[in-house]
Wavefront OBJ file of the C-alpha trace (Angstrom):
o trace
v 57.836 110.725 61.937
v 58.294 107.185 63.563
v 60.840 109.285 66.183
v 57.973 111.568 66.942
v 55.129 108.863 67.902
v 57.696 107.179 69.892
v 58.285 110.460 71.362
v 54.898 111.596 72.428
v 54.195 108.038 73.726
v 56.844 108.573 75.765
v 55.750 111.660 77.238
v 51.979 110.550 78.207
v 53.736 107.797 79.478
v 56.092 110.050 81.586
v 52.775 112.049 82.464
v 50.675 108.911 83.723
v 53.433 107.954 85.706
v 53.374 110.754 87.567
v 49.955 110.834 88.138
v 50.000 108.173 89.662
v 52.607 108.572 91.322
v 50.874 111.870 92.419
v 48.181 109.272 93.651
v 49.904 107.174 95.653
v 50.840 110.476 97.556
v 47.672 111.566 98.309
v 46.272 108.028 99.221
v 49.191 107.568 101.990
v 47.342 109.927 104.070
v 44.019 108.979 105.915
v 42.627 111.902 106.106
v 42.260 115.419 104.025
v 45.847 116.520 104.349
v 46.348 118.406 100.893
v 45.901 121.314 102.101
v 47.081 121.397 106.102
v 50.178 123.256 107.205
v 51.839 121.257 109.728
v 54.399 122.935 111.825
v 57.828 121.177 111.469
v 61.682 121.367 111.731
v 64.600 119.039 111.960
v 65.735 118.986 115.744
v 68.895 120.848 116.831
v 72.002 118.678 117.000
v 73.114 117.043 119.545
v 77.093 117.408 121.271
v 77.924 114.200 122.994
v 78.559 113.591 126.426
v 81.483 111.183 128.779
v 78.145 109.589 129.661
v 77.548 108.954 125.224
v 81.233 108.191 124.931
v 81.225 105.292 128.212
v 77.591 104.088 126.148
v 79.576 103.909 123.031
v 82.426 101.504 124.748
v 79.837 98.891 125.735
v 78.229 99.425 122.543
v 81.122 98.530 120.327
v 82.463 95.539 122.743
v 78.879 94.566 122.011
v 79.184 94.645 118.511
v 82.455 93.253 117.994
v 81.710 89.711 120.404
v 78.419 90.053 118.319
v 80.406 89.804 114.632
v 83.168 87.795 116.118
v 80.083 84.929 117.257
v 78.635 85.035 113.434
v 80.777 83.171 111.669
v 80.150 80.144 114.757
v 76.323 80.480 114.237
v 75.870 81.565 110.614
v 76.995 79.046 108.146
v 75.437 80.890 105.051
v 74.972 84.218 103.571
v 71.743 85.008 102.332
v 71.447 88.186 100.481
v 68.376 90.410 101.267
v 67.450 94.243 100.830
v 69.134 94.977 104.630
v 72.582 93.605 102.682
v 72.005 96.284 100.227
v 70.829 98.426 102.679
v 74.405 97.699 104.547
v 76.333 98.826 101.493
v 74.937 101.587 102.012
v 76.407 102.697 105.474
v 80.272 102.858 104.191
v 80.754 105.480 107.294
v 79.158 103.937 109.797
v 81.148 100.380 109.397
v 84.219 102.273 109.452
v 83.618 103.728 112.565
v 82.456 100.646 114.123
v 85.593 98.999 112.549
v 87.457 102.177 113.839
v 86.304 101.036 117.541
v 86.978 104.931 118.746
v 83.792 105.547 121.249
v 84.157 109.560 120.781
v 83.888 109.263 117.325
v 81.123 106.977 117.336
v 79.307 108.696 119.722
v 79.565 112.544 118.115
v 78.090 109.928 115.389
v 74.983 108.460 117.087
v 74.055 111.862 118.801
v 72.866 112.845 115.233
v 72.360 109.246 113.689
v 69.199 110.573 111.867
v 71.398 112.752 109.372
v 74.015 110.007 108.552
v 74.003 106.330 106.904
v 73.510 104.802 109.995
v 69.606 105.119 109.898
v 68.901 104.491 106.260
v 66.473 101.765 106.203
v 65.270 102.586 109.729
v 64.999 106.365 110.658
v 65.601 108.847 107.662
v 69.483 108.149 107.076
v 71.632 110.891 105.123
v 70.079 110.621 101.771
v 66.823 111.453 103.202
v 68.415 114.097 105.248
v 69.385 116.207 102.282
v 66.311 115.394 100.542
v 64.513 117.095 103.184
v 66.896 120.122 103.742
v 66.505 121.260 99.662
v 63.134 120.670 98.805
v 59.921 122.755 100.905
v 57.909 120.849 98.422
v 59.281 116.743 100.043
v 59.330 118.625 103.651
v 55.888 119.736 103.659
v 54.388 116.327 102.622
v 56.385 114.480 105.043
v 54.835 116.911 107.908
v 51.758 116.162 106.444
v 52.781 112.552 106.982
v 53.440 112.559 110.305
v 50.397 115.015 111.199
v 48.445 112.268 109.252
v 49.761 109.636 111.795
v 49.481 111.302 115.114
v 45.419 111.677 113.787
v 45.292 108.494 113.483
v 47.319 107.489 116.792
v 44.339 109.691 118.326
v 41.710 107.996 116.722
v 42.829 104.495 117.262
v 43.504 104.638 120.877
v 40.090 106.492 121.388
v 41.175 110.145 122.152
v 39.017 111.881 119.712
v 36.200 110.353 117.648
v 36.888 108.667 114.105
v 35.404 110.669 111.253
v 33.402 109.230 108.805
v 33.640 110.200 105.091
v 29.980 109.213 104.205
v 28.501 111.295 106.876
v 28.700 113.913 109.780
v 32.058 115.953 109.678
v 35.041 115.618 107.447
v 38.744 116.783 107.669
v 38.234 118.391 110.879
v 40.439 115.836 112.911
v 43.552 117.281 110.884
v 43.055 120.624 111.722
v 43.311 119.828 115.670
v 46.880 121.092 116.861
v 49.738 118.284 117.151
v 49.637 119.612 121.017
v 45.660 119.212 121.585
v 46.055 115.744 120.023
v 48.977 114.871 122.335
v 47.395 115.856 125.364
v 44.070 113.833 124.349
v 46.407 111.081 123.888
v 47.911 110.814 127.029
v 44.632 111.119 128.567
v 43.116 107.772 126.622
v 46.628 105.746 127.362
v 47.533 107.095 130.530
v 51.364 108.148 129.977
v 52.944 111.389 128.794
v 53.602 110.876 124.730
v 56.930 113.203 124.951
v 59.420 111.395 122.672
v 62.928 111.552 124.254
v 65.168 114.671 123.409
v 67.822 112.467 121.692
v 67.075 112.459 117.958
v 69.666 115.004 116.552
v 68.873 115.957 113.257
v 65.268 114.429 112.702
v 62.885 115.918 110.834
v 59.698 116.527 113.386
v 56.106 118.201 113.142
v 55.106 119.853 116.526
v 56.548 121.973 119.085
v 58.639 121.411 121.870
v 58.351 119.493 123.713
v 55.636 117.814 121.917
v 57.840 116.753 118.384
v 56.780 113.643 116.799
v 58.000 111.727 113.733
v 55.935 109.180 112.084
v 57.468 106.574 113.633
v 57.115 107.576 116.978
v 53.499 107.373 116.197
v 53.627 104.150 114.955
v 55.493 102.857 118.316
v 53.261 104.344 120.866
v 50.212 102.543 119.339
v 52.159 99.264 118.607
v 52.976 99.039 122.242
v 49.486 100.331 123.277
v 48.374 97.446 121.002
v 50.311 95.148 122.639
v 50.091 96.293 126.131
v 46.360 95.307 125.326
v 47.231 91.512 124.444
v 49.234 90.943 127.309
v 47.941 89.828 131.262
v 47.371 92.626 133.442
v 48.947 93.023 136.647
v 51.693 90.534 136.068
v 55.504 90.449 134.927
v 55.569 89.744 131.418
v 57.747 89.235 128.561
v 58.118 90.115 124.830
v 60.614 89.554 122.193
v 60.848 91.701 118.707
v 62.262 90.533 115.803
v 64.083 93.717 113.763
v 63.383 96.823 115.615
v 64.732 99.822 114.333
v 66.167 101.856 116.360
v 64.328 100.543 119.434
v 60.897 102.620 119.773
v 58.772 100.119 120.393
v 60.644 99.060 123.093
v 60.900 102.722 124.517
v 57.268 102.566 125.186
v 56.354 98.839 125.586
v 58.791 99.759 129.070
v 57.578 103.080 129.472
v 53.538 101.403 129.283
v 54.163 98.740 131.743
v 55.773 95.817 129.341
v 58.744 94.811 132.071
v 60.663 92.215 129.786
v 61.513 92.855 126.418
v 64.190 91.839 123.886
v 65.430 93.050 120.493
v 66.576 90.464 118.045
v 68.383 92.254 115.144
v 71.248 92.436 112.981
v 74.657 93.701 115.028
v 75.465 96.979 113.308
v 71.094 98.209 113.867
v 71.970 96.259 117.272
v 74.494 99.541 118.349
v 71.476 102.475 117.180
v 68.894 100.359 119.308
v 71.990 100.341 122.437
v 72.340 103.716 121.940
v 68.539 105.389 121.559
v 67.798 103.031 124.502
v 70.327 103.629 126.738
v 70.037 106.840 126.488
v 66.128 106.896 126.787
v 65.836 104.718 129.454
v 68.352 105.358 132.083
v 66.591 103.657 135.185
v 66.214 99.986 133.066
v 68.506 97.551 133.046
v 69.683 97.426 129.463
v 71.844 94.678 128.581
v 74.103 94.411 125.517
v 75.262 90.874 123.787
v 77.649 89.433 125.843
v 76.719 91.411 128.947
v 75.785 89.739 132.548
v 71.947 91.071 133.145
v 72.350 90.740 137.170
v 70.753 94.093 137.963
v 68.308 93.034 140.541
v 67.526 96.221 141.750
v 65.423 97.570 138.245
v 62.045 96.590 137.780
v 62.068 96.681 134.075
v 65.036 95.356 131.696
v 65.406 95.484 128.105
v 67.786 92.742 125.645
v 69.505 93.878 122.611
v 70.685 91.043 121.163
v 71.828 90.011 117.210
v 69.584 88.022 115.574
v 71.008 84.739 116.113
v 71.305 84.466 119.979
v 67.093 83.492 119.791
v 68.421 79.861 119.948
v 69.489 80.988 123.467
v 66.918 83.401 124.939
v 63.555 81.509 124.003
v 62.979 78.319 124.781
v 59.989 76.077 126.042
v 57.209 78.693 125.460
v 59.202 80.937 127.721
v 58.011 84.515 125.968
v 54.328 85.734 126.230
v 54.378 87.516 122.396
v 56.547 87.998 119.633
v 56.283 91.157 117.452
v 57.737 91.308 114.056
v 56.759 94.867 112.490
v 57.368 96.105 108.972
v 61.018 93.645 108.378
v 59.224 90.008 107.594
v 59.116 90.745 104.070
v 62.305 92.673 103.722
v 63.982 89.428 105.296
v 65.542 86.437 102.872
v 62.505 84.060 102.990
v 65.113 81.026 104.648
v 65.702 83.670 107.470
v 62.466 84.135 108.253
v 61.063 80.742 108.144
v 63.718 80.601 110.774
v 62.000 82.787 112.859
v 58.741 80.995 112.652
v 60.086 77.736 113.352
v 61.998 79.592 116.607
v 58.506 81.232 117.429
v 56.949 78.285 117.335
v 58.604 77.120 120.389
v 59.245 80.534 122.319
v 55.766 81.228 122.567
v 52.137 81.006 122.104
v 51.016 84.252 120.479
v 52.912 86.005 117.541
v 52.247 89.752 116.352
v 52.564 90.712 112.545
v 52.326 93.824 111.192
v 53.701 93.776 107.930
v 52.544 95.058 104.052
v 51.564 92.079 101.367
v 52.407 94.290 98.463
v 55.303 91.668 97.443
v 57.113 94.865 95.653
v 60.425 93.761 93.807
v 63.139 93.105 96.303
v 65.617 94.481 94.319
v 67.448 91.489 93.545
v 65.088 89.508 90.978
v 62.744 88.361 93.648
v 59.619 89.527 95.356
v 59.081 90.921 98.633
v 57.978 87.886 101.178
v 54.173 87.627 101.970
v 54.524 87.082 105.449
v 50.545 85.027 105.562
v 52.222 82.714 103.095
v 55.159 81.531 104.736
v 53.408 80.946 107.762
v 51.081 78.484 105.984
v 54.598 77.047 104.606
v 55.504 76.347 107.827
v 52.246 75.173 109.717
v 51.273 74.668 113.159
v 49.873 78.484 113.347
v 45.867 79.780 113.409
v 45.333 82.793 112.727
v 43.656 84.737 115.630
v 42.590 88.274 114.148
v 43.247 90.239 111.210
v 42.576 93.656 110.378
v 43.951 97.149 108.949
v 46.880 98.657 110.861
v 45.375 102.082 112.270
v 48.522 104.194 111.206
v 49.725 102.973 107.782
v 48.042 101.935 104.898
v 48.172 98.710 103.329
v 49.511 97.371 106.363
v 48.094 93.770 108.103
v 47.487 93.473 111.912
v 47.842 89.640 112.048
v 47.890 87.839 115.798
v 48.519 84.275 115.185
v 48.262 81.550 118.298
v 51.014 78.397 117.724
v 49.903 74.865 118.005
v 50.205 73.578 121.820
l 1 2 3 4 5 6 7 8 9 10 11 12 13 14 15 16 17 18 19 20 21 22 23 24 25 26 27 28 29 30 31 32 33 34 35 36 37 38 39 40 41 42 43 44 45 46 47 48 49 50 51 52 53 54 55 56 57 58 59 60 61 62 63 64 65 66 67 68 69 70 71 72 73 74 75 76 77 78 79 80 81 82 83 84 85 86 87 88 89 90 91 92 93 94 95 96 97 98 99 100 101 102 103 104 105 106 107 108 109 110 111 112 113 114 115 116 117 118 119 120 121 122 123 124 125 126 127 128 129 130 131 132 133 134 135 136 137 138 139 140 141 142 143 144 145 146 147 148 149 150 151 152 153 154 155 156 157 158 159 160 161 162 163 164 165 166 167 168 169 170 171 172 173 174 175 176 177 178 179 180 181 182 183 184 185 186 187 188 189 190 191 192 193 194 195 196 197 198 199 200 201 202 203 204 205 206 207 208 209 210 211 212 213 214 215 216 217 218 219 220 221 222 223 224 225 226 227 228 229 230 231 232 233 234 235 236 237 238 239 240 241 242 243 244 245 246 247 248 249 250 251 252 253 254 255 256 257 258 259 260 261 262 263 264 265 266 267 268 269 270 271 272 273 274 275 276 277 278 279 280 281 282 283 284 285 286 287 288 289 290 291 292 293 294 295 296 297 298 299 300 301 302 303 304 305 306 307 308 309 310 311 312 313 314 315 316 317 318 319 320 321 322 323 324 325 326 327 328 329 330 331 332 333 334 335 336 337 338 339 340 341 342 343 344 345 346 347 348 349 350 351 352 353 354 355 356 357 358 359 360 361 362 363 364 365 366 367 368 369 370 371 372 373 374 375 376 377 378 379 380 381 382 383 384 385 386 387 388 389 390 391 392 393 394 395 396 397 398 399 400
C-alpha cells in the first residue's frame, strides 16, 4: 500500500513537471506561435575550399601562440560551465591539437553539426536532436519565426501588437520573406545571413534563412549602432562572442572597429565564420600584424586575456557582453569590469538574472550584482531585451 502512494505521488509529480515544463515552452515565444507552421530545414553542407584550408593555417597558428601565451598570463584555473562545456568538444581539441588545416577546415565548413558549437550555435547533440524528432524541429522553427517577429517589431518594420486590444497573432502569420524585406527597409542593409553555416537548422527560404541567433545579432548591432556617434570612426570591444555574429553586422551596419575577446578554441569558429563572411575587412588573428591600411573596416579576434593590451586609457567607445556574464566564474568577470572600467565609458549588458544552478554547486552570476561589487558604474537604462525573454538590456556609464 505504502509502495502505491509513493507511486502515484510520483506520477502527479512526473505530470506537473511536465506541465510546466510544457509552460515554459509556450512562454519562450512572444507571440501566438502554437499553432504556426514555419518553413524550415538544416542547410546543405558545405565542401571546403584552398581558400578554407589557407583560413584554417592562420587559424591554428592563432590558436596555438594563443594557448602557448596562457600559461604566462593565467596563473589560475577557475572552473566554470564553458570548462564543462570544453569537455564536451573531445573532437574538436583533437583536431586543433592535430594542427592539419584540411581536416580542420572540412570541420568548420559544417561546425553547426559537430562539438565545436555546443554552447554557442547548436553543436552535435543538438544536431541529432533535431534530425529525429518533427515534434523538437517544429518548435525550434517556431522559435526562430518568434524572433525574426520580434526583430521586426523592435527595429520598427511592422507595428507591435497589443494583446489587450486591436489585432492579435497576426504578426506571426507574415512570411519570414515579407518580414525580411520590411526589415531591411527600417535598418537600411540587406538581412541575408552569409551562406556559410553547413548543417544549421534554419526557418525561411533561400536566400532569406535565419536562425535565432542571427536575429538576435542584427538587432544587437542595430542597438548598438544606435549608441554610438554618427558619422565618425568608432570602436567596440565584445567580451565572449560566439561564433562572431554580432560582429558580422556591427561591420556590415557601419561599426568600423571591433574586437572579440574570447576563449582560444571559440577564438578559431569566430576566425573562421568571419573570415569567411567578411572578405574585404581586415581581420586579424592573435599574434597577427593588423597593417592593412587599405580596408576601411577591421575586426580583432583575440583570447580573452590580451584586454590588458588592446584597451587602455578609455580608448574603446562601448563594450558589449551578451548572454556569457553569468556563465563566466564570478573572479573572471569581475576582471572584466575592473578592465572596462578603464577601456571605456559606456558598457552594454544583455544578460538573464535567473541565477539557474551552474552545474557545479553554485549559482549562475547576476551580472547587476557584481557590478555593484565592484563600483564606480551608474546605471544608464534598463529594460526588456526585444528578442528573448527574461533577458536585461542594461547600459551602464563608468565613473570619469
Amino acid at each position: 500500500m505504502k509502495n502505491t502512494i509513493l507511486f502515484q505521488k510520483a506520477c502527479r509529480a512526473l505530470e506537473l513537471g511536465n506541465d510546466i515544463l510544457r509552460g515554459r515552452s509556450s512562454a519562450v515565444y512572444a507571440h501566438p506561435m502554437d499553432r504556426i507552421r514555419v518553413e524550415a530545414d538544416f542547410l546543405r553542407d558545405i565542401k571546403p575550399t584552398a581558400l578554407d584550408v589557407a583560413i584554417c593555417q592562420r587559424l591554428l597558428s592563432a590558436y596555438l601562440h594563443a594557448v602557448e601565451d596562457r600559461t604566462r598570463y593565467c596563473s589560475s584555473k577557475n572552473e566554470d560551465i564553458w570548462t564543462a562545456i570544453a569537455k564536451r568538444q573531445r573532437i574538436f581539441f583533437e583536431l586543433l591539437d592535430g594542427n592539419d588545416p584540411a581536416q580542420l577546415a572540412a570541420y568548420l565548413c559544417n561546425m553547426s553539426r559537430h562539438d565545436a558549437t555546443h554552447g554557442t550555435v547548436q553543436g552535435e547533440s543538438e544536431y541529432r536532436h533535431l534530425k529525429r524528432s518533427g515534434r523538437y524541429r517544429a518548435y525550434i522553427a517556431r522559435m526562430a519565426k518568434d524572433k525574426l517577429v520580434s526583430l521586426a517589431e523592435a527595429v520598427g518594420a511592422i507595428p507591435c501588437e497589443n494583446p489587450e486590444q486591436g489585432s492579435w497573432g497576426r504578426n506571426s502569420l507574415i512570411s519570414e520573406m515579407v518580414l525580411a524585406k520590411k526589415i531591411e527597409g527600417a535598418i537600411g542593409i540587406s538581412i541575408i545571413p552569409p551562406d556559410i553555416d553547413g548543417g544549421l537548422f534554419k526557418v525561411g527560404l533561400d536566400p532569406y534563412r535565419f536562425g535565432e541567433r542571427d536575429c538576435n545579432a542584427i538587432y544587437t548591432a542595430w542597438l548598438m549602432r544606435g549608441l554610438l556617434p554618427k558619422g565618425q570612426s568608432v570602436s567596440v570591444c565584445e567580451i565572449g562572442g560566439g561564433v562572431g555574429r554580432v560582429a558580422y553586422w556591427a561591420a556590415r551596419l557601419g561599426i568600423d572597429r571591433y574586437t572579440l575577446f574570447d576563449l582560444p578554441h571559440v577564438n578559431v569558429l569566430q576566425g573562421f565564420y568571419l573570415l569567411k563572411a567578411l572578405p574585404n575587412v581586415n581581420i586579424c588573428l592573435y599574434g597577427e600584424s593588423s597593417n592593412n591600411t587599405t580596408m576601411d573596416t577591421s575586426i580583432q579576434v583575440m583570447p580573452g586575456y590580451a584586454c590588458r593590451e588592446v584597451g587602455r586609457h578609455n580608448s574603446i567607445d562601448l563594450v558589449l557582453n551578451q548572454d556569457s556574464f553569468p556563465e563566466i566564474h564570478a573572479d573572471i568577470v569581475v576582471d572584466y569590469l575592473k578592465w572596462i572600467q578603464v577601456a571605456t565609458s559606456l558598457f552594454l549588458s544583455i544578460n538573464h538574472e535567473s541565477q539557474p544552478n551552474a552545474g557545479n554547486g553554485t549559482l549562475q552570476n547576476n551580472v547587476p550584482d557584481l557590478i555593484s561589487r565592484v563600483g564606480g558604474f551608474s546605471r544608464e537604462l534598463r529594460h526588456p531585451y526585444w528578442l528573448r525573454k527574461g533577458y536585461v538590456t542594461e547600459l551602464y556609464r563608468t565613473a570619469e
